[in-house]
C-alpha positions in Angstrom: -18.0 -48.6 -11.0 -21.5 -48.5 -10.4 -22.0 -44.7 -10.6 -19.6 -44.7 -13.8 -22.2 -47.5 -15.0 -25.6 -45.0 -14.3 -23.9 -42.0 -15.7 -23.3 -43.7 -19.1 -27.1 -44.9 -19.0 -27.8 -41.6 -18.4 -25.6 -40.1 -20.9 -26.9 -42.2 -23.7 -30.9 -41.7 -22.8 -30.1 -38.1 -23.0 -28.9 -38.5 -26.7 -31.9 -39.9 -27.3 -34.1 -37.4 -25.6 -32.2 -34.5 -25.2 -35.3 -32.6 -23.5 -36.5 -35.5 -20.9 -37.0 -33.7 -17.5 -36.6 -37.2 -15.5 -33.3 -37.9 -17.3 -31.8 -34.5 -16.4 -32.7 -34.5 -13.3 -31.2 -38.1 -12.9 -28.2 -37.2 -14.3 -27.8 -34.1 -12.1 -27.7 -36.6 -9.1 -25.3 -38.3 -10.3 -22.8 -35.6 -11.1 -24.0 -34.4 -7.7 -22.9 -38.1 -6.5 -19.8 -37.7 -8.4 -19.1 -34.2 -7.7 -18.1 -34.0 -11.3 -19.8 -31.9 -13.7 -20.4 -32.4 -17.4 -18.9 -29.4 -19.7 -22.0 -29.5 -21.8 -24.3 -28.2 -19.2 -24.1 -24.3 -19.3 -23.6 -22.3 -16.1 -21.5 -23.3 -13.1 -23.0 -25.6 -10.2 -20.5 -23.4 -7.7 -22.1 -20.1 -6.5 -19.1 -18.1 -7.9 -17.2 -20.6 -11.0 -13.6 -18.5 -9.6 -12.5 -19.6 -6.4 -11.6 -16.5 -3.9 -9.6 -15.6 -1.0 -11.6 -17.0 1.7 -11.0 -17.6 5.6 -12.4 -21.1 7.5 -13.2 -20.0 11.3 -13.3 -22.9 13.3 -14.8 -23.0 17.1 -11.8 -23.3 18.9 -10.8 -19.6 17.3 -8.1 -21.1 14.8 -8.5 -20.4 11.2 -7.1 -21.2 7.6 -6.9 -18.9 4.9 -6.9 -19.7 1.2 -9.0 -20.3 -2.0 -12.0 -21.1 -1.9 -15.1 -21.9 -3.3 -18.6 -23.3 -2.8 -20.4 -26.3 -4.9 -24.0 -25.7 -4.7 -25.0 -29.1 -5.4 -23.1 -30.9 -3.4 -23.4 -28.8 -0.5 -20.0 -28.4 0.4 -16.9 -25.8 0.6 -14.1 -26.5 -2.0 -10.4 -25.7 -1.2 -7.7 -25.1 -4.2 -4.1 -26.0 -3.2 -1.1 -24.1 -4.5 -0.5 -26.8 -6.6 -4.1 -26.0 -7.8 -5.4 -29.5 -6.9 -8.5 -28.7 -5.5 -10.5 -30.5 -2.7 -13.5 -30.8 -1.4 -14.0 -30.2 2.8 -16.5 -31.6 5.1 -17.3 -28.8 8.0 -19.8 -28.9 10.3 -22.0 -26.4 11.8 -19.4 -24.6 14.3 -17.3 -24.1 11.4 -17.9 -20.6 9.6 -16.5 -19.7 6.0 -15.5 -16.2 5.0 -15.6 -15.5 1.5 -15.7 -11.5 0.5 -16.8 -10.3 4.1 -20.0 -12.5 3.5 -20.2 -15.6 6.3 -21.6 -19.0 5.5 -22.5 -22.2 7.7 -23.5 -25.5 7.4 -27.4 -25.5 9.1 -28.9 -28.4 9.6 -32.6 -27.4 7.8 -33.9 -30.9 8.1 -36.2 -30.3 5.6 -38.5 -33.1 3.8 -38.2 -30.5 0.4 -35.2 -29.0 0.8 -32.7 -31.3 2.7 -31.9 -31.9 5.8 -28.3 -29.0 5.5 -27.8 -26.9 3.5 -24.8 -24.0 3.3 -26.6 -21.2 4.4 -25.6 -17.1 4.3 -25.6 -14.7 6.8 -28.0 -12.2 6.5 -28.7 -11.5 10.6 -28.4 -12.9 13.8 -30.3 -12.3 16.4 -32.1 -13.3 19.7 -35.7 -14.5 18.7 -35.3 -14.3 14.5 -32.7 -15.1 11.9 -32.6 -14.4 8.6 -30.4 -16.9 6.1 -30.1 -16.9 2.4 -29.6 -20.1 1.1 -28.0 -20.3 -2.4 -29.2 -23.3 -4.9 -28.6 -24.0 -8.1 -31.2 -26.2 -10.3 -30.5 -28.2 -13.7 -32.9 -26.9 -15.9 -33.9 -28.5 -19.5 -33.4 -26.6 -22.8 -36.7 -24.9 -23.9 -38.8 -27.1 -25.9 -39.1 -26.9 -29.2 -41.7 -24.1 -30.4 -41.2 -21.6 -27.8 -39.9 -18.9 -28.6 -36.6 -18.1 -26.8 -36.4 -14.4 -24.9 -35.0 -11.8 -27.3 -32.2 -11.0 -24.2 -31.0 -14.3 -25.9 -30.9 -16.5 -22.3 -32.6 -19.4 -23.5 -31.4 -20.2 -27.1 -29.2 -23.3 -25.8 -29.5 -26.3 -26.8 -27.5 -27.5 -23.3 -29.2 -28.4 -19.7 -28.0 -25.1 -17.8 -27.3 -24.7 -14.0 -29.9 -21.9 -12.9 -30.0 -20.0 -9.9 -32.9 -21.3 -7.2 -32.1 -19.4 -3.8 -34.5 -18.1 -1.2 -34.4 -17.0 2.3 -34.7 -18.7 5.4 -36.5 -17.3 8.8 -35.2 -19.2 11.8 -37.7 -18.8 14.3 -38.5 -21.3 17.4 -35.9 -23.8 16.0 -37.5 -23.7 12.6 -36.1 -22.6 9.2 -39.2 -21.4 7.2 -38.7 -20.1 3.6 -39.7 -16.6 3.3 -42.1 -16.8 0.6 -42.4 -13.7 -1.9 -45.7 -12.9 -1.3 -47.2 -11.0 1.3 -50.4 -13.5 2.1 -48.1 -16.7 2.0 -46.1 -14.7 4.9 -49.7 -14.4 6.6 -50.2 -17.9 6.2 -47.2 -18.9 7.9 -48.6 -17.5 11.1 -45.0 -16.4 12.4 -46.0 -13.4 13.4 -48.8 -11.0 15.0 -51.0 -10.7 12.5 -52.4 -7.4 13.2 -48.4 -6.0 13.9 -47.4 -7.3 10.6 -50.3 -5.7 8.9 -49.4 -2.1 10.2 -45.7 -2.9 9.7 -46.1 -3.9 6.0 -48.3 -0.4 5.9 -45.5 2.2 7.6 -42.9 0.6 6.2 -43.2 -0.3 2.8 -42.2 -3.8 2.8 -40.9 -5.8 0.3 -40.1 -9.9 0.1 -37.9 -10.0 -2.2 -35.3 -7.2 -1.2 -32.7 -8.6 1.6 -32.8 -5.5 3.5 -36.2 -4.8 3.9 -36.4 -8.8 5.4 -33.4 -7.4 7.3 -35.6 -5.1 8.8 -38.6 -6.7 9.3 -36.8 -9.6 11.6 -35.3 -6.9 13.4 -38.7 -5.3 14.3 -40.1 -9.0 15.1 -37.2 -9.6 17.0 -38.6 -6.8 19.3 -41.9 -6.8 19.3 
């Protein structure tokens, strides 16, 4: 009742201010409370809106096959039944998903900014490094009155809209770091040899924001 109570609060401030950051970001805690989502916002809070054919790995080596989907706000997997009720499912971290030949985990990030889990992708797995993308989405306010909206026409709503807001993760000595896209915020992160990284980033051409040229440079790391 109480969360019914703050969503109409909610609901009724944004009428009145349509464009208030603080009251769309309120009321995207509460759908995320609710796990219900308001048709008005565009996008889709799930990182695909379909659900697919998925597989859920568990330790012990059993597994369940079905439809499935993942809510990126609340964090958590979403089964659909063949009576098409869907539900949501709490896993923990020995408990992989299988959607599209792509593998995704609960990690426990314990993060002050980003959470303490998060579902987390597989990128690659290995002895020292790891590399993780971690999908987000973000509620993001209509653009304010007298900016001028992108001619691609992205931007023209008058709705809050689910954006995408992932990165990549390093695990390294028990820490998830967020890859950062620049080169000098990876220096400043001081994760690895600074003079190794320096001839790495010169022979190899590398770039932050491609997955397999981080794919790469965690395998070299991993070995030198």
């Amino acid at each position: 009742k109480d969360i019914e109570f703050a969503l109409e609060l909610a609901q009724n401030a944004i009428r009145l201010e349509p464009k208030s950051a603080p009251y769309l970001d309120t009321i995207g805690w509460i759908y995320f409370k609710m796990n219900n989502y308001d048709e008005d916002i565009d996008g889709t809070p799930y990182l695909n809106p379909d659900f697919d054919k998925g597989q859920i790995i568990f330790e012990n080596g059993n597994s369940y096959s079905g439809d499935i989907r993942i809510d990126l706000v609340a964090q958590n997997f979403q089964i659909k039944g063949k009576n098409g009720k869907i539900t949501p499912i709490e896993v923990n971290n020995k408990v992989k998903i299988d959607i599209k030949g792509y593998k995704y985990k609960l990690h426990a990030i314990n993060s002050t900014q980003y959470g303490d889990i998060g579902i987390l992708r597989e990128c690659i797995e290995l002895e020292k490094i790891s590399l993780y993308y971690f999908p987000r989405k973000k509620l993001q306010k209509p653009i304010e009155a007298g900016i001028k909206a992108p001619t691609s026409g992205y931007g023209k709503t008058d709705n809050p809209e689910w954006k995408d807001d992932g990165f990549y993760f390093i695990l390294i000595n028990g820490k998830y770091l967020r890859v950062p896209t620049k080169y000098k915020k990876l220096l400043e992160l001081n994760i690895f040899d600074t003079n190794k990284l320096k001839s790495y980033r010169k022979d190899y051409k590398l770039d932050l924001k491609k997955e397999n040229k981080l794919i790469e440079l965690v395998k070299y790391f991993n070995k030198n």
